[in-house]
C-alpha positions as CSV (number, residue, x, y, z in Angstrom):
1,X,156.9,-76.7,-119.9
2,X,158.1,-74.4,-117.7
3,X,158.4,-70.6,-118.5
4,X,161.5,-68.7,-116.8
5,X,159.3,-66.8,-115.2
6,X,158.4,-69.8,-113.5
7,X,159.5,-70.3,-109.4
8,X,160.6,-74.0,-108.5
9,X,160.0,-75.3,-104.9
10,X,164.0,-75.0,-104.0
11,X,164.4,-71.4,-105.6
12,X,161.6,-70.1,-103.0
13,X,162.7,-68.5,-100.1
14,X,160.2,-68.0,-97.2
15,X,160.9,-64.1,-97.6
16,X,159.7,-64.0,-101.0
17,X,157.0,-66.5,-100.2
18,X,155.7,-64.3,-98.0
19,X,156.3,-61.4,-100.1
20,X,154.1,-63.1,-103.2
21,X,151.2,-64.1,-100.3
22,X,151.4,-60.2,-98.8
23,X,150.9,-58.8,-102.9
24,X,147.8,-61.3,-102.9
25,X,146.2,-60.4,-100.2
26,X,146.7,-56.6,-101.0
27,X,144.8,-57.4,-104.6
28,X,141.9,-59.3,-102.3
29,X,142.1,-55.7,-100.3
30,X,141.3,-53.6,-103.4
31,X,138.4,-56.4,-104.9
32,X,136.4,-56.0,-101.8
33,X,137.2,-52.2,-101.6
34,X,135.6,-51.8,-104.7
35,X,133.0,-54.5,-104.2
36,X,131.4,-52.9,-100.9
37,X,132.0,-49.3,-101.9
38,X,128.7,-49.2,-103.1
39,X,127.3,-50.6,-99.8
40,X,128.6,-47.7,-98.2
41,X,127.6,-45.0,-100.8
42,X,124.2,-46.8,-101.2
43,X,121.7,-44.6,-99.2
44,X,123.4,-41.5,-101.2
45,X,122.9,-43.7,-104.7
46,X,119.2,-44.6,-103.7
47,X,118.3,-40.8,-103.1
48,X,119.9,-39.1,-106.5
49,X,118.8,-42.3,-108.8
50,X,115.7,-42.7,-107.0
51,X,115.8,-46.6,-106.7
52,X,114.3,-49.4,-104.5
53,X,115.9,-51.6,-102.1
54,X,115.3,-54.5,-104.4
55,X,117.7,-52.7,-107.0
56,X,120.0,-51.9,-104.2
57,X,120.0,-55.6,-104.0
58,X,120.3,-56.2,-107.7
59,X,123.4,-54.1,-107.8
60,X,125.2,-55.1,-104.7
61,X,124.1,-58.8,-105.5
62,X,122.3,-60.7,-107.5
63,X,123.4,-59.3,-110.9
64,X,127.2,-58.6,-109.8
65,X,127.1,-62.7,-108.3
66,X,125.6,-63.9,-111.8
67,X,128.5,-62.5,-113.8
68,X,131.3,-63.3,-111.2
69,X,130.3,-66.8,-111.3
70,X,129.9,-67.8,-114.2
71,X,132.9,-66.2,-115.4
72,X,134.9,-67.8,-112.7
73,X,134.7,-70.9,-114.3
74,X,135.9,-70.9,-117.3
75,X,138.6,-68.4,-116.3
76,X,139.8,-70.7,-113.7
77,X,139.8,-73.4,-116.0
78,X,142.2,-71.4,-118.1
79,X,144.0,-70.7,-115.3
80,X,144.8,-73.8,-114.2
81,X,146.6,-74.2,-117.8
82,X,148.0,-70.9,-118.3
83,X,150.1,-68.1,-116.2
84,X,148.0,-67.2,-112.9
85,X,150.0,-64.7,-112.2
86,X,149.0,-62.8,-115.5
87,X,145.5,-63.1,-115.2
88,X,145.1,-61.8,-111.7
89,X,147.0,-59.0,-112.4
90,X,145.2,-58.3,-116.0
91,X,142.1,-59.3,-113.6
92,X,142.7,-56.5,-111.2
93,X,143.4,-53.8,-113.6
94,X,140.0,-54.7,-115.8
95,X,137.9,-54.5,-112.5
96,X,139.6,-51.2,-110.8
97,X,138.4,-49.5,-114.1
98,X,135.4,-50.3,-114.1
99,X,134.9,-49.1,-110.4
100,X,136.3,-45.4,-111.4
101,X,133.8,-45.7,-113.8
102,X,130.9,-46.3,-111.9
103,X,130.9,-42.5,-110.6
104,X,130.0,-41.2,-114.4
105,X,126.6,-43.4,-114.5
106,X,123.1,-41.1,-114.3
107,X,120.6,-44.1,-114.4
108,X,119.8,-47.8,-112.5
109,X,120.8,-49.3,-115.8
110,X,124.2,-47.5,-116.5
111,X,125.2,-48.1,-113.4
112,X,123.8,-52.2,-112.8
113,X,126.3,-52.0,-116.2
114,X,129.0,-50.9,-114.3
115,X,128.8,-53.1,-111.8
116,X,128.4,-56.1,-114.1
117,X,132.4,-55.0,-115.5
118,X,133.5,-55.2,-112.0
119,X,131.6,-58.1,-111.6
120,X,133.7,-59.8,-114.8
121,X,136.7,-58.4,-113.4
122,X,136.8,-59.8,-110.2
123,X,136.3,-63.0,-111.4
124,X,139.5,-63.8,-112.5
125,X,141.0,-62.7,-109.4
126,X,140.6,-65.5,-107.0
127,X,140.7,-68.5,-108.1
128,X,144.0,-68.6,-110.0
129,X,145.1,-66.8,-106.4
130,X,144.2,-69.9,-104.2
131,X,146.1,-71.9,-106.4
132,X,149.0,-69.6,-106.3
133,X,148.9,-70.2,-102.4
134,X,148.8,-73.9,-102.6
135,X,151.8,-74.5,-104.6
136,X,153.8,-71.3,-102.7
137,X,152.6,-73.3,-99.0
138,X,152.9,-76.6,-97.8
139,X,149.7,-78.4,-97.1
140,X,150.6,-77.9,-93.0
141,X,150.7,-74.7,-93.9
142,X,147.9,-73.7,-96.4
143,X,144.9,-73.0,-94.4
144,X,146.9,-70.5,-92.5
145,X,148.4,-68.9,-95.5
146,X,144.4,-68.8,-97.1
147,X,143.2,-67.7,-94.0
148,X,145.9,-64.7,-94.6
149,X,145.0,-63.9,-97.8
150,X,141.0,-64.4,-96.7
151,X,141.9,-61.2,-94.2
152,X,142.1,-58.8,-97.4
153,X,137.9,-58.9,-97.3
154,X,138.4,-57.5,-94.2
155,X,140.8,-55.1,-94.4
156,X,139.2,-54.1,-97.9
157,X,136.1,-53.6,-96.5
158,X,137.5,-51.2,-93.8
159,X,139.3,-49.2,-96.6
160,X,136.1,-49.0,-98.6
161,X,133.6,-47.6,-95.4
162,X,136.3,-45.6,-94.1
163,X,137.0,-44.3,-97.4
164,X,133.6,-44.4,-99.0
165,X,132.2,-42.9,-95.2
166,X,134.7,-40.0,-95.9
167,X,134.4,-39.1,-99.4
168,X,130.6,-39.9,-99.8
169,X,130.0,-37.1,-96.6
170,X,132.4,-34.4,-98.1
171,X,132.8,-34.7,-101.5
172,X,129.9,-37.1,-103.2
173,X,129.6,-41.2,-104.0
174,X,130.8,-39.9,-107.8
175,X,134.4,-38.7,-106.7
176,X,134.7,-42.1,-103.8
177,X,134.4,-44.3,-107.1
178,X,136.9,-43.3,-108.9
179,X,139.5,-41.7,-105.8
180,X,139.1,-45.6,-104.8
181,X,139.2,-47.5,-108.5
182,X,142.7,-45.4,-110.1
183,X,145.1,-46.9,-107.4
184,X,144.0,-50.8,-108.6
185,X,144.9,-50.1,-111.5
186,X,148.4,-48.8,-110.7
187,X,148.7,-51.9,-108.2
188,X,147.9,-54.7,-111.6
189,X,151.0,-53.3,-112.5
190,X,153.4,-53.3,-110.0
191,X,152.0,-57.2,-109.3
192,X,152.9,-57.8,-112.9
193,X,156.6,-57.2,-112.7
194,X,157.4,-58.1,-109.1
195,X,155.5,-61.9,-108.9
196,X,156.2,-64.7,-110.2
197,X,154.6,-67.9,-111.7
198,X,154.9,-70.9,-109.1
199,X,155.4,-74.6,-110.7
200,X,151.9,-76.3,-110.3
201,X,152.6,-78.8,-107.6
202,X,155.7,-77.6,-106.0
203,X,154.8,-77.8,-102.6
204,X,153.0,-81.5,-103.1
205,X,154.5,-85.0,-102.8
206,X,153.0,-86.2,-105.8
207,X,154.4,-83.5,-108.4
208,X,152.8,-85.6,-111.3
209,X,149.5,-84.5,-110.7
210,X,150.6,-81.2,-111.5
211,X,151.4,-82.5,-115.5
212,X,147.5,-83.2,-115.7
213,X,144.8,-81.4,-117.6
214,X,141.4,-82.4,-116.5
215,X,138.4,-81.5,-118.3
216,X,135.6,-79.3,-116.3
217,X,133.2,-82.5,-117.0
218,X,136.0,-84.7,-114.7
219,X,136.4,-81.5,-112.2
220,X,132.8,-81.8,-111.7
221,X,132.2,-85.7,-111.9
222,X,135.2,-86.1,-109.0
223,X,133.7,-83.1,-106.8
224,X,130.1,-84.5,-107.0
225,X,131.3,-88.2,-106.4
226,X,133.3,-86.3,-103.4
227,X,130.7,-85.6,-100.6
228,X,132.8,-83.4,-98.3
229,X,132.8,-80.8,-101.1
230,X,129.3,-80.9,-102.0
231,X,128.0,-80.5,-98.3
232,X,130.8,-78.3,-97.9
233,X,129.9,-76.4,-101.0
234,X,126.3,-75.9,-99.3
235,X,127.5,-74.7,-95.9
236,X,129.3,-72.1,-97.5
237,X,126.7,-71.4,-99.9
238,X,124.3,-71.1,-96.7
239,X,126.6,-69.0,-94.7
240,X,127.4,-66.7,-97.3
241,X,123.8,-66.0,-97.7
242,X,124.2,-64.9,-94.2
243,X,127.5,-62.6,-94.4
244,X,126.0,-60.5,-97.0
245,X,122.4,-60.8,-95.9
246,X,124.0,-58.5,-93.1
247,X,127.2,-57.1,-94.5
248,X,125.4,-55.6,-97.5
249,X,122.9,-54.5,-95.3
250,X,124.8,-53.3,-92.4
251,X,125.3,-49.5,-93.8
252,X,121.1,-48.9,-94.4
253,X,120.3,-50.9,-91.2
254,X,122.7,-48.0,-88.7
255,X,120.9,-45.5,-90.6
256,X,117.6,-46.1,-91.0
257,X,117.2,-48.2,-87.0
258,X,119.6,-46.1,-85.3
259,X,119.9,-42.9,-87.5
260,X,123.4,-42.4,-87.8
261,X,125.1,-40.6,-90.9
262,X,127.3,-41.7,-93.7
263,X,130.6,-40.9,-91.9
264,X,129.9,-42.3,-88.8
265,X,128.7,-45.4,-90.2
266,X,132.1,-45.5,-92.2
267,X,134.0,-45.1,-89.3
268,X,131.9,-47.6,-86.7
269,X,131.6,-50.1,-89.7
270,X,135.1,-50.1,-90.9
271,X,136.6,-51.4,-88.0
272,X,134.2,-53.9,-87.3
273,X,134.4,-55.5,-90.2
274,X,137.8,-54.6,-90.9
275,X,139.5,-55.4,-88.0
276,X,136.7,-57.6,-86.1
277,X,136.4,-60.0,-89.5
278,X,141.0,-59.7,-90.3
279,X,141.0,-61.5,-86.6
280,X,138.3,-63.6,-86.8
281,X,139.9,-65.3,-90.6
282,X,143.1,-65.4,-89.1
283,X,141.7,-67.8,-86.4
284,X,140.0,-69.5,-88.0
285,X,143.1,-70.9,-90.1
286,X,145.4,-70.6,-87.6
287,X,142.9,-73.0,-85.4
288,X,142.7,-75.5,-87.9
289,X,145.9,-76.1,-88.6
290,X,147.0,-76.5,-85.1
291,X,143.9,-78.7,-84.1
292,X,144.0,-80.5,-87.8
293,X,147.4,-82.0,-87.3
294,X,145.9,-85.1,-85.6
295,X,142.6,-84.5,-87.0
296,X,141.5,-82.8,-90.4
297,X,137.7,-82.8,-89.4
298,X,138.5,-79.9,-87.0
299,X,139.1,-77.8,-90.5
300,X,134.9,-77.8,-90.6
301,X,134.0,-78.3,-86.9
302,X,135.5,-75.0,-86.2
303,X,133.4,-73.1,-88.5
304,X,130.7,-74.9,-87.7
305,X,131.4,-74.1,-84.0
306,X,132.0,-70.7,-84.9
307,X,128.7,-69.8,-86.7
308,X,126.9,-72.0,-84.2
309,X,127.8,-68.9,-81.8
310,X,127.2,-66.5,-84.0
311,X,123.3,-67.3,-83.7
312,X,122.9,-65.2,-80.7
313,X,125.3,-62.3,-81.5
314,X,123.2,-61.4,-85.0
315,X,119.9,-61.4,-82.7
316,X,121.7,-59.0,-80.4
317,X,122.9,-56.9,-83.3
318,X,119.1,-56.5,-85.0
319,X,117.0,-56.4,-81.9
320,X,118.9,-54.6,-78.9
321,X,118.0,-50.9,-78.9
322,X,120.8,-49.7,-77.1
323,X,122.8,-48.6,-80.3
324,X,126.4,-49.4,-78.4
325,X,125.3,-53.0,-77.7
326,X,123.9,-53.4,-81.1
327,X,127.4,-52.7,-82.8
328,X,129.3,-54.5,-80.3
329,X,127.0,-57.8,-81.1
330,X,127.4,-56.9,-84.7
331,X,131.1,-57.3,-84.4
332,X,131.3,-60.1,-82.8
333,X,129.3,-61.5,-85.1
334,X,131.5,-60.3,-88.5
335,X,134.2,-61.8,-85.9
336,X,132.5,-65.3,-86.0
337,X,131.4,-65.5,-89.4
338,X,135.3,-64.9,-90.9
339,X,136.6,-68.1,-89.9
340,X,135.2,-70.1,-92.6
341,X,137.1,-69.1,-95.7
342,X,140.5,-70.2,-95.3
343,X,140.2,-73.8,-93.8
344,X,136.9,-74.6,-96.3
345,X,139.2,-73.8,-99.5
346,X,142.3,-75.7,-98.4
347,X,140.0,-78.7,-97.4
348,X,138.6,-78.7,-101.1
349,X,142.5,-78.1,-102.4
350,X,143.2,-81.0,-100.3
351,X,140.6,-83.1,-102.1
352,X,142.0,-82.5,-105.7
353,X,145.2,-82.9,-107.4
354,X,146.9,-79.7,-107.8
355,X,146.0,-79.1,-111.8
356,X,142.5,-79.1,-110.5
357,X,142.8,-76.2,-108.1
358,X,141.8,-72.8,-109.7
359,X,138.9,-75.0,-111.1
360,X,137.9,-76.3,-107.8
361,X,138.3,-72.6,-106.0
362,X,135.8,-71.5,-108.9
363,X,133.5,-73.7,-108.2
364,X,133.1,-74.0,-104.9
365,X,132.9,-69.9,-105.3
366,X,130.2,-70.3,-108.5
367,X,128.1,-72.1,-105.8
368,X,128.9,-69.9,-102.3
369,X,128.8,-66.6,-104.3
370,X,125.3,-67.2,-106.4
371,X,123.6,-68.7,-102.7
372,X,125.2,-66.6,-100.9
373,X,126.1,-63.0,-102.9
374,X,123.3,-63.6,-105.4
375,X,120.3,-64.1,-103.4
376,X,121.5,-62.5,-99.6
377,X,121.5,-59.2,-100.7
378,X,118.9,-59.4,-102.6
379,X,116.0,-61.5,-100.5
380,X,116.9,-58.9,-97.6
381,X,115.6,-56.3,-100.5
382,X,112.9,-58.0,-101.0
383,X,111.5,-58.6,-98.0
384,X,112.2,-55.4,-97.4
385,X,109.9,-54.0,-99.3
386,X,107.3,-56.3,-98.7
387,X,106.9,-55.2,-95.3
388,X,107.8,-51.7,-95.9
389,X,103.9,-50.4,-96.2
390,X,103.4,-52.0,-92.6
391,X,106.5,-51.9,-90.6
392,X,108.0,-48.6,-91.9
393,X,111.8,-48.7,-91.2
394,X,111.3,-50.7,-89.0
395,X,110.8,-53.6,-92.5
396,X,114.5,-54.0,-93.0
397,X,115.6,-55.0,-89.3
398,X,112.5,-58.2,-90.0
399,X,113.7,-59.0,-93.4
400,X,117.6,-59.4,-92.2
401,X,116.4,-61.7,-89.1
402,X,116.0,-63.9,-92.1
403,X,120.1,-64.1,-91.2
404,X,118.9,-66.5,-88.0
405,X,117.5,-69.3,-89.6
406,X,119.7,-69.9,-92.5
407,X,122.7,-70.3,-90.1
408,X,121.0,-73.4,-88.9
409,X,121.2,-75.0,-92.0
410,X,124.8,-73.9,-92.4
411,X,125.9,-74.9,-89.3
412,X,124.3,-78.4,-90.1
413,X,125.9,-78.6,-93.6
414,X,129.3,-77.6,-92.1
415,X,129.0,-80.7,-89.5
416,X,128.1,-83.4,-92.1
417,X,130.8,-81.9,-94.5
418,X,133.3,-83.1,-91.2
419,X,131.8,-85.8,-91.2
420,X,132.0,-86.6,-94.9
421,X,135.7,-85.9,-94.6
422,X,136.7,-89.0,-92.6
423,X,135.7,-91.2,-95.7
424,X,137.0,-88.5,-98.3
425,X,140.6,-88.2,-97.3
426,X,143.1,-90.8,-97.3
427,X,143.7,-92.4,-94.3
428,X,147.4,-90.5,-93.8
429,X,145.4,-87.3,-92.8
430,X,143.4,-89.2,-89.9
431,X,144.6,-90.3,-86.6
């Protein structure tokens, strides 16, 4: 039954559309703001708490990715039968707290705690979001309108160096988390009272797919018997690895190789993967909608294409000297890697009715975010410091080469996924 706080298909106009897709993407903004603050304020953390780069990995990693995903999934599947409009905003407000209070820790443990509430907060935000977009967006139009709300990383991670560069340099990491966690929670409610519930299905054909409740145990059984998704699932998984292998990284890696301070890195950094990764998403979906009306394989070949080129830019970025052509090579490559994230979830949308959506999103994020989030961060630490008593600072430009290789195996993955898709989708999407 639907509430009255429920939108039909007719009563949406395409101001309003775009009005719920702009609030969206502005709650993405402030979950990576607060997720890569700590990247930013990280050297300044590792100094006063005294920690390793292993715990640096921990926090910005490992132990956030554990909670997010695994709390994903059974808040997506609650999602997919309740208001997504109330959880993401309840969502946003839980995790903006926690942020604040992340500048009132004085150990490793109080604040790996910390971390782990923002962790549990954030993962109610997307999911229930992605399905929001599918039934606010026409199938033609999805991938675009992901890609959209896939640019708020960007622009979130510009807010958080530039902001975190700023505060860290004049006023301490302390005051940056909680100047940059109060507004969230502000936002959560202003989201509350001006969006509105969209009826599950409302911009599908088949609007009785929308009445179903599926189980996780049938989510799961239809995604594993569906091979697109699971070598999809992989290839994101993979590349993921590789985005925070070097966004996570990034900050410590200007400082250490090419000795530049906190601000400076804030303000190279923020625009680079601000504005470098905002352009590269937005390709990336507009791209595959334009080349996936006569062909939906080109939703995974374009990735594929994309991190395939990459390859050469993230060798530049870790071995060139020249500090100018380093940072130019690094932003190309934040430029390439961005494409994925739109067209990969509206391929796995397209593979499931639309009651299975926030479940699917959660998933395919349980498996991207603990590859990729979990262990990226964290296996730079690690090698890190296992080369550390031979290679000096000179250890952390080794261990993120690591970046290199397991782009091949995405790249691959993304390929077969396209492959995959031609026997996975019904034959209307094929030429």
């Amino acid at each position: 039954m639907q509430t009255r706080e429920t939108i039909h298909k007719e009563e949406v106009s395409s101001l309003y559309r775009n009005y719920v897709l702009a609030m969206l993407t502005l709650v993405y903004v402030f979950n990576f703001v607060d997720r890569q603050l700590l990247v930013i304020l990280q050297e300044s953390i590792k100094k006063e708490l005294d920690l390793s780069d292993t715990q640096l990995g921990m926090l910005s990693g490992f132990t956030f990715a554990i909670f997010y995903v695994t709390l994903g999934i059974p808040i997506a599947r609650f999602a997919d039968k309740s208001n997504r409009r109330n959880i993401v905003a309840a969502s946003l407000g839980v995790w903006s707290l926690m942020t604040a209070s992340s500048g009132m820790v004085r150990n490793f443990t109080q604040l790996l705690l910390a971390r782990i509430g923002v962790g549990v907060g954030e993962a109610g935000g997307s999911p229930p979001a992605h399905a929001m977009i599918s039934d606010y967006f026409p199938p033609e139009k999805r991938s675009t309108a992901l890609s959209i709300y896939s640019t708020g990383i960007y622009f979130g991670v510009l807010t958080g160096f530039l902001m975190g560069g700023y505060l860290n340099q004049h006023l301490g990491w302390r005051t940056a988390f909680f100047v940059v966690g109060v507004p969230g929670v502000v936002f959560s409610l202003l989201f509350y009272l001006s969006v509105k519930e969209p009826r599950r299905g409302a911009t599908d054909s088949n609007a009785t797919s929308a009445i179903e409740s599926p189980s996780l145990r049938e989510v799961l059984k239809r995604l594993y018997a569906t091979k697109t998704f699971v070598y999809l699932a992989m290839a994101t998984g993979l590349h993921v690895f590789c985005i925070y292998g070097l966004l996570n990284w990034a900050p410590s890696f200007l400082a250490r190789i090419h000795k530049i301070t906190n601000s400076e890195i804030g303000a190279l950094l923020g625009p680079i993967f601000g504005i470098g990764g905002a352009v590269g998403s937005f390709a990336g979906g507009y791209l595959t909608d334009y080349f996936g009306k006569t062909d939906k394989r080109w939703y995974l070949r374009i990735p594929a294409l994309a991190i395939m080129a990459s390859i050469p830019c993230v060798a530049g970025a870790l071995f060139l000297q020249n500090t100018f052509y380093s940072i130019l090579c690094l932003g190309l490559t934040v430029s390439l890697h961005s494409t994925y994230l739109g067209p990969a979830i509206a391929v796995s949308h397209s593979l499931v009715p639309a009651s299975m959506r926030s479940l699917t999103s959660a998933i395919l994020f349980f498996v991207l975010n603990f590859i990729g989030l979990g262990f990226g961060p964290l296996a730079v630490g690690m090698i890190s410091d296992g080369l550390a008593p031979s290679l000096g600072t000179e250890s952390l430009r080794w261990a993120m080469s690591i970046i290199i290789v397991i782009s091949f195996g995405s790249t691959a993955a993304f390929f077969i996924a396209a492959k995959k898709l031609a026997v996975d989708l019904n034959s209307t999407y094929l030429p």
